[in-house]
C-alpha positions as CSV (number, residue, x, y, z in Angstrom):
1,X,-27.3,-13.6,-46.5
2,X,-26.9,-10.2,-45.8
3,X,-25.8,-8.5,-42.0
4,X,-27.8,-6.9,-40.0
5,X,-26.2,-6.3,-37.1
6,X,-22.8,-5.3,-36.2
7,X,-20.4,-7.4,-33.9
8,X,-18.8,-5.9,-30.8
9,X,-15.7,-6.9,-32.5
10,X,-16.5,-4.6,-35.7
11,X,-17.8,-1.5,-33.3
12,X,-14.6,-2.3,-31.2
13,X,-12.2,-1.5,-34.6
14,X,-14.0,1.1,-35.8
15,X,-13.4,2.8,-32.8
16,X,-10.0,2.7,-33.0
17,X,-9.7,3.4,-36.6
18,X,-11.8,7.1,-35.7
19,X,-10.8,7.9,-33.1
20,X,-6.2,8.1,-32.5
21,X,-6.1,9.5,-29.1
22,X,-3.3,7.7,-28.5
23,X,-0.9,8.3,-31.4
24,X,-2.0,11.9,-30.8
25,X,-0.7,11.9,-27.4
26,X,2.2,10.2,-28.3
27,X,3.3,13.1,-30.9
28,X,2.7,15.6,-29.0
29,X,4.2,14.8,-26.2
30,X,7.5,14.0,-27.9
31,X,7.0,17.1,-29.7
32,X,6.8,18.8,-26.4
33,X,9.9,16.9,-24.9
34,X,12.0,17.8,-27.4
35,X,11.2,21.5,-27.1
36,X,11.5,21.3,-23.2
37,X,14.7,19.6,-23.3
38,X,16.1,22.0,-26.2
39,X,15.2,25.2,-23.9
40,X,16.8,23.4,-20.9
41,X,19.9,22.9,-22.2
42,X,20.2,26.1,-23.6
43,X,19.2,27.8,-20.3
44,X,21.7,25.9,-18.2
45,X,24.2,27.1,-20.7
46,X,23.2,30.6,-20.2
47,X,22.8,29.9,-16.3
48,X,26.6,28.7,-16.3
49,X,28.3,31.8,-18.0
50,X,26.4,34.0,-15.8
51,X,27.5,31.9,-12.6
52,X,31.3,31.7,-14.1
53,X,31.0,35.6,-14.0
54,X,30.2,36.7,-10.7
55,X,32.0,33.8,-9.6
56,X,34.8,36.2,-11.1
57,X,34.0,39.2,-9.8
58,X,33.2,37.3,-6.3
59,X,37.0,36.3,-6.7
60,X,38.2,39.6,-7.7
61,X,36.9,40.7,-4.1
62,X,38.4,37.6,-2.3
63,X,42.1,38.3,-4.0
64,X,41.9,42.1,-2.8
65,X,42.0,40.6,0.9
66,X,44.6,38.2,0.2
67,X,46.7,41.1,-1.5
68,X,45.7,43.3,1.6
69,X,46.6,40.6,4.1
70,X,50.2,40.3,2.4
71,X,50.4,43.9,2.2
72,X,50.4,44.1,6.0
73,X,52.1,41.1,6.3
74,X,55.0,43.3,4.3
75,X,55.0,45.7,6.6
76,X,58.2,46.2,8.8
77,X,55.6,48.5,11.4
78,X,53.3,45.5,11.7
79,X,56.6,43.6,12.7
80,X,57.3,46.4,15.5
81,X,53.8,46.0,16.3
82,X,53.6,42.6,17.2
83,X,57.3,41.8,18.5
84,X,56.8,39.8,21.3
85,X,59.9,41.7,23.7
86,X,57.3,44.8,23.1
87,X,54.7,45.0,25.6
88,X,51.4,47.1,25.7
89,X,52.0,48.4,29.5
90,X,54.3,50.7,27.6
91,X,51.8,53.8,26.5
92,X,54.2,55.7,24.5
93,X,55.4,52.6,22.5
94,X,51.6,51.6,22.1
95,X,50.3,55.2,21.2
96,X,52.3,55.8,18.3
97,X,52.3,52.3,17.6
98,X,48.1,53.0,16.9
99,X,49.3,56.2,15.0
100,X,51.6,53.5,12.7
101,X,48.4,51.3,12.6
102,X,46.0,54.2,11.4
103,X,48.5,55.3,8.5
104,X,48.7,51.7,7.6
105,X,45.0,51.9,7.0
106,X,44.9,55.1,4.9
107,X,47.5,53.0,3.0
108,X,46.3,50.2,1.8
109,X,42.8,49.8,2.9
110,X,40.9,53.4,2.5
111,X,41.8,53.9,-1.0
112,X,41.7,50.8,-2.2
113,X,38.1,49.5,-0.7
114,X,34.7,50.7,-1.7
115,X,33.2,49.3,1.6
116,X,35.9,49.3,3.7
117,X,36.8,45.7,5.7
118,X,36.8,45.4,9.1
119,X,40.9,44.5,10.1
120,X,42.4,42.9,13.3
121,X,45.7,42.9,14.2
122,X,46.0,40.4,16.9
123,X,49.6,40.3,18.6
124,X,50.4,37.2,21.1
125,X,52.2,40.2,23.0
126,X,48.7,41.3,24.2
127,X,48.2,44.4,21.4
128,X,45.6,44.4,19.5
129,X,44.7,47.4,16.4
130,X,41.4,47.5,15.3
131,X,39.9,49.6,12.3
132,X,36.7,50.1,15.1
133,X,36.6,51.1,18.2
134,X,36.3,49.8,21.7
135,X,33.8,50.2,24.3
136,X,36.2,51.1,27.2
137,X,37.2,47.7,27.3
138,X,41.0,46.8,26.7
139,X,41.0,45.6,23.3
140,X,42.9,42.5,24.3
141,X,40.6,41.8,27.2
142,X,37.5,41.9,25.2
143,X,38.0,40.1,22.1
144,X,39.6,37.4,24.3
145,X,36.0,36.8,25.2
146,X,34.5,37.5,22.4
147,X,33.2,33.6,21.4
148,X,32.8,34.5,17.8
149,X,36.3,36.1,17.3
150,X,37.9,33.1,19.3
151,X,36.1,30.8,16.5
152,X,37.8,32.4,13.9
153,X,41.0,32.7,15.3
154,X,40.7,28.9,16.3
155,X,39.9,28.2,12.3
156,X,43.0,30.0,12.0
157,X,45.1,28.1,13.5
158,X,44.5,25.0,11.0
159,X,46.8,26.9,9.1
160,X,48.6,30.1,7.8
161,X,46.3,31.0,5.6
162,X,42.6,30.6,6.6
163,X,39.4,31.6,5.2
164,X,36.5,31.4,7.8
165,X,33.2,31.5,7.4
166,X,29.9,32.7,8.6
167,X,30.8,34.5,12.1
168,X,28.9,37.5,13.1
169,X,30.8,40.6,13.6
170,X,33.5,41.2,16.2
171,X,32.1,44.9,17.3
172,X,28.7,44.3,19.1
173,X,27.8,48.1,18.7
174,X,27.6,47.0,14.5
175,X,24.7,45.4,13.5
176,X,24.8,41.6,13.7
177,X,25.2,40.0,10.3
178,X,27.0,37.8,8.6
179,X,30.7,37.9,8.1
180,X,33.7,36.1,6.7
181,X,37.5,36.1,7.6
182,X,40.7,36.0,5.7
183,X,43.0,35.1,8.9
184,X,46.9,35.4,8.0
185,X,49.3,34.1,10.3
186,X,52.4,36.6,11.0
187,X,55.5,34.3,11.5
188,X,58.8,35.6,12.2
189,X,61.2,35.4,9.0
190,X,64.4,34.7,11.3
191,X,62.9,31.9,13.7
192,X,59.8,30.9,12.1
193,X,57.9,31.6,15.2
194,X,54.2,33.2,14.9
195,X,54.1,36.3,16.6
196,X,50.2,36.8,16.0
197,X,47.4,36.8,13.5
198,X,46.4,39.1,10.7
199,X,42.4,39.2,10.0
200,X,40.9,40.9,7.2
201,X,36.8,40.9,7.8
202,X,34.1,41.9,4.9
203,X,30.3,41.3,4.6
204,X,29.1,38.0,3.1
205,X,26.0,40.0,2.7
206,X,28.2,42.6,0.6
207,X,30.2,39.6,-1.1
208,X,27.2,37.8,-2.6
209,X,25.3,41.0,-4.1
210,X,26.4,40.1,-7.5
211,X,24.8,36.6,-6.8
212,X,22.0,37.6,-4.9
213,X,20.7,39.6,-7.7
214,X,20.7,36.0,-9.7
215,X,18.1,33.9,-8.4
216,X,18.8,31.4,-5.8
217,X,21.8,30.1,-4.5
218,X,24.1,28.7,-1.4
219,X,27.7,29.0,-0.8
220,X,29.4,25.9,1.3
221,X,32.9,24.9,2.0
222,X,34.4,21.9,1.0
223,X,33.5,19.9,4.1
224,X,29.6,20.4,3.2
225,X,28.9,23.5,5.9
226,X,27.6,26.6,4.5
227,X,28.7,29.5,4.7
228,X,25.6,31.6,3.2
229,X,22.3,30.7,2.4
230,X,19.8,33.1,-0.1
231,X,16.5,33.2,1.3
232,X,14.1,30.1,0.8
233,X,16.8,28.3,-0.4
234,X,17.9,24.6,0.5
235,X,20.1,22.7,-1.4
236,X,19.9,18.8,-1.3
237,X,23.0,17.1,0.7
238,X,23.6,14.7,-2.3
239,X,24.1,17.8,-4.2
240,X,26.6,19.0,-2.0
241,X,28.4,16.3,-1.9
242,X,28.4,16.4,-5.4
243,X,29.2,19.8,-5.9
244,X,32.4,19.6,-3.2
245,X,33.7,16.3,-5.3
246,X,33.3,18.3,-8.4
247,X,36.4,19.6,-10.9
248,X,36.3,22.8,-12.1
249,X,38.9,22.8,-14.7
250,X,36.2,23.9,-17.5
251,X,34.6,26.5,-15.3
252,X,31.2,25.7,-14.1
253,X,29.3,22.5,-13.3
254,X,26.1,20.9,-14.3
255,X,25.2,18.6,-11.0
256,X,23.2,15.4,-10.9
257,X,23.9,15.0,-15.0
258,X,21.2,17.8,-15.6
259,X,18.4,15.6,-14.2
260,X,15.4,17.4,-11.8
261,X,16.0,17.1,-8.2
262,X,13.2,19.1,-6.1
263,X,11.9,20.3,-9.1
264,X,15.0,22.3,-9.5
265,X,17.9,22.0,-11.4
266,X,22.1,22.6,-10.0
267,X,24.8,23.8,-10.9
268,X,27.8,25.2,-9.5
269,X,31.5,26.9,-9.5
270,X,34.5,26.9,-7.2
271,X,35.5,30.2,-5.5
272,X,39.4,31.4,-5.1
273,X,39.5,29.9,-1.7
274,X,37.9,26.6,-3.1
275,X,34.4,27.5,-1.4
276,X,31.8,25.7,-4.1
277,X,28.9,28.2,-5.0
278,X,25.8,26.0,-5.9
279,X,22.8,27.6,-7.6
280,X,18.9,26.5,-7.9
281,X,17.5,27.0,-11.1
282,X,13.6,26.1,-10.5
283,X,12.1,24.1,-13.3
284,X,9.4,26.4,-13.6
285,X,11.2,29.6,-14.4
286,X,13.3,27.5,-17.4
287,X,9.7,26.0,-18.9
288,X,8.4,29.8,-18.9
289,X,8.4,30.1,-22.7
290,X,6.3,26.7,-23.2
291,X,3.7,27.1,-20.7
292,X,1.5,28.8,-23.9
293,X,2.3,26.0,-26.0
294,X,1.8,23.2,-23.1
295,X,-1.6,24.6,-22.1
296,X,-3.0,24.6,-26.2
297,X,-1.5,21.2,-26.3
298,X,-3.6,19.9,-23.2
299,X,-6.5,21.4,-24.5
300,X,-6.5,19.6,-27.8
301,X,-5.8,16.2,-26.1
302,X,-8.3,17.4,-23.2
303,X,-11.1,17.9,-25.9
304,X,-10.2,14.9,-27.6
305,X,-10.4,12.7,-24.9
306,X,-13.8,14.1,-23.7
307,X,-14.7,13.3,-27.0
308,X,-13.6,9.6,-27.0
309,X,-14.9,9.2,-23.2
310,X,-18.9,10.4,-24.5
311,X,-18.4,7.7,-27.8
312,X,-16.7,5.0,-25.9
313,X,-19.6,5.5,-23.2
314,X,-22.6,5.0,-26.3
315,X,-20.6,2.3,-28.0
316,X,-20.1,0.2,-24.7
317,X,-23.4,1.3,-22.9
318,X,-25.2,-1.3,-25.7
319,X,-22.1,-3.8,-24.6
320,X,-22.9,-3.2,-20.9
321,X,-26.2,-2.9,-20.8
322,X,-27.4,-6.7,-21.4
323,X,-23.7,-7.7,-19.0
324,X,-25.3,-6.0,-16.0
325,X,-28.9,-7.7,-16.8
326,X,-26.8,-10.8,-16.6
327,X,-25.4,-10.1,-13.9
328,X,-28.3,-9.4,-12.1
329,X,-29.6,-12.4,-13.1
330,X,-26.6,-14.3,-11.3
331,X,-27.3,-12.8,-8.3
332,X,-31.1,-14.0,-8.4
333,X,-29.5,-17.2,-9.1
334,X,-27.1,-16.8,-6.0
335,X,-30.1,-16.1,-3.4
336,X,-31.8,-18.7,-4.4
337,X,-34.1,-17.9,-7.3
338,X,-33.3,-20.7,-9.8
339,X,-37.2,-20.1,-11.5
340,X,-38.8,-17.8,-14.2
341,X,-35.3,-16.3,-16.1
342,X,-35.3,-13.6,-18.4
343,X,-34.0,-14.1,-21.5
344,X,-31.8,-10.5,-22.8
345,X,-32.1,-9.4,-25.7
346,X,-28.4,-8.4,-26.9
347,X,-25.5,-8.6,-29.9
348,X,-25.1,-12.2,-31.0
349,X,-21.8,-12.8,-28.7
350,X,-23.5,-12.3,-25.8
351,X,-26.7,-14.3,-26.7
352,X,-24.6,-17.3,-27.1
353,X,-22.5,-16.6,-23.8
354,X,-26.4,-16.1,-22.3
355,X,-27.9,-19.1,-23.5
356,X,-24.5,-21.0,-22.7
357,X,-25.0,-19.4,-19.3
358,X,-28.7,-20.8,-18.7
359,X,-27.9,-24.0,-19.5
360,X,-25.3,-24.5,-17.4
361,X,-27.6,-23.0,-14.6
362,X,-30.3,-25.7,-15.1
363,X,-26.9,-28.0,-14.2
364,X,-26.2,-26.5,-11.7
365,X,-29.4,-26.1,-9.5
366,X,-29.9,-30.3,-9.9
367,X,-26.0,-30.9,-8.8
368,X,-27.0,-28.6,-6.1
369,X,-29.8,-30.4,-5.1
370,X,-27.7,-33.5,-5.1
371,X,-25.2,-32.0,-3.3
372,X,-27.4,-30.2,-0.3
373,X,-28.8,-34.0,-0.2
374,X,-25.2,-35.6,0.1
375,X,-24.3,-33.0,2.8
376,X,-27.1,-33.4,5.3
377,X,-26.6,-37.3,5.1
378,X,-22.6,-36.7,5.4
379,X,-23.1,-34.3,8.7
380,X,-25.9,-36.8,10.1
381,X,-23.1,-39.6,10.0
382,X,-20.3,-37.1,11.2
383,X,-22.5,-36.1,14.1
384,X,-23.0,-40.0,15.3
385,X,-19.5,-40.4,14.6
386,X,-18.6,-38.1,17.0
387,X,-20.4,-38.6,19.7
388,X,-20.6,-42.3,19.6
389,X,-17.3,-41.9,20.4
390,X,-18.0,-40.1,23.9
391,X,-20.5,-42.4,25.6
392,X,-18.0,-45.9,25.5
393,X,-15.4,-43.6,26.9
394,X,-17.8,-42.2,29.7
395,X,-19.0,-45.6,30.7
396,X,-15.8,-47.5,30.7
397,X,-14.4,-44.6,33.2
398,X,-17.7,-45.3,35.3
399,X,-16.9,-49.5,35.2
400,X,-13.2,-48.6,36.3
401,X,-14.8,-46.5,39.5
402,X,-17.5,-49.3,40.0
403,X,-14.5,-52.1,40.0
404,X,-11.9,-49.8,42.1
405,X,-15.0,-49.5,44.8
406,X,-16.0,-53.1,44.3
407,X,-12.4,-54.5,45.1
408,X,-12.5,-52.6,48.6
409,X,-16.5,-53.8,49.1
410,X,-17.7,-50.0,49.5
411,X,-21.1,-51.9,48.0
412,X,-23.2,-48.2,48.8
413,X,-20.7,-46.4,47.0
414,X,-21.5,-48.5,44.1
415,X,-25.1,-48.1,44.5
416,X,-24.8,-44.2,44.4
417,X,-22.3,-44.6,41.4
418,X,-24.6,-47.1,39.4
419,X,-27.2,-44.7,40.3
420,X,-26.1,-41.5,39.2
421,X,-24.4,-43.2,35.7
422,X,-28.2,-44.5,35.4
423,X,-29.6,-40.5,36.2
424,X,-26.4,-39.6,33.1
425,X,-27.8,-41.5,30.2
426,X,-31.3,-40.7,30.8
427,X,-30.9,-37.2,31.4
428,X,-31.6,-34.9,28.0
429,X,-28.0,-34.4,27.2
430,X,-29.0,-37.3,24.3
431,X,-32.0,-36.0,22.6
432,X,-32.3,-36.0,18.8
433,X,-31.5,-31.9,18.3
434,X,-27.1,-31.9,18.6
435,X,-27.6,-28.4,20.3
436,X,-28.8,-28.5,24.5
437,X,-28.8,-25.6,27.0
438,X,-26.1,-24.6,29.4
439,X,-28.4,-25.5,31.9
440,X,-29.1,-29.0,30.3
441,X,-25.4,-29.8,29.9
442,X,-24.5,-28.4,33.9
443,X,-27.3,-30.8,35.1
444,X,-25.4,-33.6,33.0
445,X,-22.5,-32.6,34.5
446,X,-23.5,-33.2,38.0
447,X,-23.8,-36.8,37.5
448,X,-20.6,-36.9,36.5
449,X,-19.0,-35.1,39.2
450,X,-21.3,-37.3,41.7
451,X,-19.4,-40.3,40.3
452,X,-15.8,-38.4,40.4
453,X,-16.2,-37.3,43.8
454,X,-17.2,-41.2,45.1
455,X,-13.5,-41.9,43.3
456,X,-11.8,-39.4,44.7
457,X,-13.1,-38.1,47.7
458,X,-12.3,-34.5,49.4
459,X,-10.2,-33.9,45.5
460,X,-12.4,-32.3,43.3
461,X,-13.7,-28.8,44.1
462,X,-15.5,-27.8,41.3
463,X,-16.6,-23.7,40.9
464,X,-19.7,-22.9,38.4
465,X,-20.4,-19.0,37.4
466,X,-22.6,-19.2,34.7
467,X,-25.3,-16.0,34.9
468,X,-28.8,-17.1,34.6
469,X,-29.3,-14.6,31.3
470,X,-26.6,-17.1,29.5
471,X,-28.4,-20.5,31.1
472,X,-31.0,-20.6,27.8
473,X,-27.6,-19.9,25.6
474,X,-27.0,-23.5,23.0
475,X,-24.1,-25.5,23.0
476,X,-23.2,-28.4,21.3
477,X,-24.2,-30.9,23.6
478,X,-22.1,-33.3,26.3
479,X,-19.5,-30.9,26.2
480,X,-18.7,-29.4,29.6
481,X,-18.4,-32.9,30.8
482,X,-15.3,-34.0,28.8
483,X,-13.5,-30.8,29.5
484,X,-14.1,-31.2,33.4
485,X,-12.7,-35.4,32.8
486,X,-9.6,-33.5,31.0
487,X,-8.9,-31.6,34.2
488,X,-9.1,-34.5,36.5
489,X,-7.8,-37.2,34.5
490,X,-4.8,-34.9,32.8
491,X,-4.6,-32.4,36.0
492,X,-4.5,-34.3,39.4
493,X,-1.1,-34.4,41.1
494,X,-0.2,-37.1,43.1
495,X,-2.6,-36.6,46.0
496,X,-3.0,-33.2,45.9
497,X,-6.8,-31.7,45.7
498,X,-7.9,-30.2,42.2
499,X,-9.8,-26.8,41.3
500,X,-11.8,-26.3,38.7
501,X,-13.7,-23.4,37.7
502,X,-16.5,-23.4,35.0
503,X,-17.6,-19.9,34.1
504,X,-19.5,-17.9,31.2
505,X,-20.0,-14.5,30.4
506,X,-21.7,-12.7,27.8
507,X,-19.7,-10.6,25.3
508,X,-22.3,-8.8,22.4
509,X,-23.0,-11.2,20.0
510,X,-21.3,-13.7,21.4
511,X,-20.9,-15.4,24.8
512,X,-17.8,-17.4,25.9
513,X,-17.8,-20.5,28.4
514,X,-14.2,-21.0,30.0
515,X,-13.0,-24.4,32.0
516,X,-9.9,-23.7,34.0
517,X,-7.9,-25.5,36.7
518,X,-5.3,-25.1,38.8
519,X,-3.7,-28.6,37.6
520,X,-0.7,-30.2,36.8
521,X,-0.8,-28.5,33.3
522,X,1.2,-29.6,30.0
523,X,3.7,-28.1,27.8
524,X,1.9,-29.7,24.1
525,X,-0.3,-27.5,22.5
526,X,-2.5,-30.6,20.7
527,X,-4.2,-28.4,18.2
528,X,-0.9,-26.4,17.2
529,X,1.0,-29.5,17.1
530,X,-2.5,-31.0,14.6
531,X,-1.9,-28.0,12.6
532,X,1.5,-28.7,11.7
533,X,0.8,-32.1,10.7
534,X,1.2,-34.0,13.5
535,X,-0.2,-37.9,13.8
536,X,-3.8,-37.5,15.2
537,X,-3.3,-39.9,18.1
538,X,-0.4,-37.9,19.6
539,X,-3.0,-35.0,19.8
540,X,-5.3,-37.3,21.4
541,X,-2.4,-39.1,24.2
542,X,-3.1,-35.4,25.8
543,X,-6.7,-34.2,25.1
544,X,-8.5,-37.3,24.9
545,X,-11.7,-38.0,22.9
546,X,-12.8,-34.5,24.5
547,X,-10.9,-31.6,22.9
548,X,-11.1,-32.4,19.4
549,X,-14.1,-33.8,19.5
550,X,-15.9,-30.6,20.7
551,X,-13.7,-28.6,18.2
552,X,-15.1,-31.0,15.4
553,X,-18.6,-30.3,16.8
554,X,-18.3,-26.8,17.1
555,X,-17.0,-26.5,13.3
556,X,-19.9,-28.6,12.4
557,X,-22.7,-26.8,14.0
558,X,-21.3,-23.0,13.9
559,X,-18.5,-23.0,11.2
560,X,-16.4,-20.3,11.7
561,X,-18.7,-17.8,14.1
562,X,-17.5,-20.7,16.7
563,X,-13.8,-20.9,18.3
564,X,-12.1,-23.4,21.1
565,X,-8.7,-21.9,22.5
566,X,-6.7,-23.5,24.9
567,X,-3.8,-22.9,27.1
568,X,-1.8,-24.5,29.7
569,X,1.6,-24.6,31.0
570,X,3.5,-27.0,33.2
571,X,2.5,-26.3,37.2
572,X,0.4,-23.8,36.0
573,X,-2.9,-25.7,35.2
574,X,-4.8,-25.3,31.9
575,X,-7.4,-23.7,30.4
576,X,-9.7,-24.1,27.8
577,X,-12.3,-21.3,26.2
578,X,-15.2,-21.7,24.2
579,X,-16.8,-18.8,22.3
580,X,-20.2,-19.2,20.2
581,X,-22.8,-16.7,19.1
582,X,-25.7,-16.2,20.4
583,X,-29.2,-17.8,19.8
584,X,-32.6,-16.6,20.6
């Protein structure tokens, strides 16, 4: 016997034999890896060389103010300059002295510098030499004030040679920018003593142009602070941390082992005076050269996977189709519609799993019937379960009244008792529907309370807010009454009167009923303490008959739309709340 019709099964590996997204993806994007990885590495070389050179030529710079600091420090005038017997009240001493200063500049500095540094000569004598000029302020006076220049001299301090950076500049009539310091201590050769400081001040602006010029970049000092920052740049602090713990025997370094960070990838070089130069080098500049090649590869794949998506959709469509008949047909099933089933016409997997389906469907509805048969006798028993407990408890209370009043011959007491007990079990809080009003269940209640109050006369004050819009509302019925025993029997102190307040109000859907008295209260929570597995008669020693047997009831009749909640504490009475939904 010949086939006629495929299998999903076949259609399923014919698809895959077509159609090799996959594998195609797969090459490719090695393919592509390999390139991208390839032009990476080669990039960061040529990234590294270039930093180790103007790294260089940044050092070059840095060694000329060294050299220039020493040169000064050479200087026998500098030594007259700053001898601490020579004072600046001495004009003629402290005129030529400037004249000394100025042909110490056309020295060594002038034709030496292309831009020329800013220089201080700071005696502890109170001279100061500047390469600028003051603003009719004594030179002394004013950079003794000057916060900036009292930063950098305090950097200085750390020891005799001290590079500081960023500062702005010491001359406020310059531009504000930033600056860094070569600070040299000049130290007497004879005593050792330091007679003032020596500091040689250039443009970091000026310093980085070689860098600046090569993307983007940040110069910090050991300790992690920076000293410059290019524009729209911002370095990780694991980098720089990385960067300081770095050794730069072999020139530059590749950071965070050449992985992305940011989208960026680090490296970085040490300057002369062991600042750490760390440069950005974006992920998008170094890919450049295979964006061509990555966009003609998405293309292809793009393509190819529209083209699977459109033949996956027909092959599976005829797969799907006669799954979402079925599943319509298990919803019917689910609201009820058990009769008149189509049968689908589909592949010959599904027509088993269909028929398999139906059959198990024509089960199902006569064990649901069973079932729905089983459950209404089970809740019918549950139900006179429950409240046959209620009515022995009531009555024997009542007998225990009757034979307290009987032992002290108060025979009209009795009557009244016996009278309202009578009013109690023929009132309608016993017809055959579980559910009774509000109303029905407070007029039950009154019987009650006529019988309490002949027990326990002047004790039991008993509040009742209920509006007359929530008087129609259902509740399960005779269950006010063994919430109000609860409060008397587990409440009353001693002698002392009791309060209880019976209130309801209406909240959307819902409405809540709340019995609360000013009692004796407990510490046991009895349906926490049921919840964690406790024996069932300890829960009862506090609640009675009446607390779980209205929770039962309310589970019964409203499953989970209907919550009891209950709260006391000892001397602070108890409370117990009872929310349902409403019924028209």
């Amino acid at each position: 016997m010949g086939i006629t019709r495929w299998t999903l099964r076949s259609k399923f590996i014919v698809m895959l034999l077509l159609f090799g997204v996959l594998p195609m993806l797969v090459i490719g994007w090695a393919g592509y890896d390999a390139s991208k990885r390839s032009i990476i590495h080669q990039a960061v070389e040529i990234q590294s060389r270039l930093l180790e050179q103007t790294v260089a030529s940044v050092d070059s710079e840095l060694s000329m103010y060294q050299m220039l600091a020493g040169s000064f420090v050479q200087e026998d005038n500098v030594h007259q300059m700053l001898d601490p017997e020579s004072s600046p009240d001495d004009l003629k001493r402290y005129v030529k002295e400037w004249d000394m200063f100025n042909q110490l500049l056309s020295k060594l500095v002038f034709s030496k510098f292309e831009e020329t540094p800013s220089i201080v000569i700071y005696g502890y004598n109170r001279k100061v030499f500047t390469s600028w000029g003051g603003d009719g302020t004594r030179l002394a006076d004013y950079l003794d004030s000057n916060a900036e220049f009292r930063k950098v001299l305090k950097a200085g301090s750390a020891g005799r040679f001290v590079w500081a950076a960023p500062h702005s500049v010491f001359d406020l009539s310059s531009a504000a920018e930033p600056m860094f310091s070569y600070v040299a201590g000049y130290t007497d050769a004879d005593n050792g003593t330091e007679w003032g400081k020596i500091l040689i001040s250039g443009s970091l602006t000026a310093l980085v142009e070689d860098l600046a010029s090569n993307n983007r970049f940040i110069i910090a000092k050991p300790e992690g602070s920076l000293v410059y920052s290019a524009p729209g740049t911002a370095v990780p602090e694991a980098i720089l941390g990385e960067a300081a713990a770095t050794s730069y025997s072999k020139g530059a370094a590749v950071l965070n082992r050449g992985e992305s960070m940011n989208k960026s990838l680090y490296i970085s070089a040490k300057l002369l005076n062991d600042w750490v130069v760390v440069k950005e080098i974006p992920y998008r500049s170094l890919l450049s050269e295979l964006g061509e090649v990555r966009n003609i590869m998405l293309l292809v794949i793009g393509l190819c996977v529209l083209l699977s998506i459109l033949l996956g959709h027909l092959f599976t469509g005829r797969m799907l189709r006669p799954i979402k008949q079925m599943v319509r047909v298990m919803r019917r099933i689910g609201s009820g519609e058990w009769a008149h089933l189509p049968l689908i016409r589909t592949d010959p997997e599904l027509d088993l799993l269909q028929r398999s389906f139906l059959s198990m469907t024509s089960d199902l509805k006569e064990l649901q019937e069973r079932m729905e048969v089983e459950q209404q006798q089970k809740l019918e028993l549950e139900l006179e379960s429950l409240l046959a407990q209620i009515q022995p408890h009531m009555i024997k209370n009542t007998l225990a009244v009757v034979s307290g009043l009987a032992l002290r011959g108060q025979t009209e007491q009795i009557r009244e008792v016996v009278h309202a007990l009578g009013y109690f079990l023929s009132s309608k809080i016993y017809p055959e529907n579980p559910l009774v009003t509000i109303e029905e269940d407070l007029d039950a209640l009154q019987h009650y309370l006529t019988i309490m109050r002949i027990r326990y006369p002047d004790r039991i004050h008993v509040l009742i807010d209920v509006p007359d819009a929530l008087l129609g509302q259902h509740i399960p019925r005779f269950t006010l009454q063994p919430l109000v025993e609860n409060s008397i029997y587990h409440g009353m102190k001693n002698d002392e009167a009791i309060h209880i307040w019976i209130q309801a109000y209406d909240i959307s859907a819902t409405f809540t009923i709340s019995v609360a008295d000013n009692g004796a209260g407990t510490a046991k929570q009895p349906f926490e303490a049921g919840a964690e597995g406790e024996d069932t008669q300890r829960v009862t020693a506090y609640s009675g008959i009446g607390l779980s047997n209205i929770r039962q009831r309310i589970a019964l009749y409203f499953g989970g739309a209907g919550t009891l909640r209950f709260e006391s504490r000892p001397g602070a009475g108890a409370q117990v709340e009872i929310t349902l939904p409403k019924r028209q």
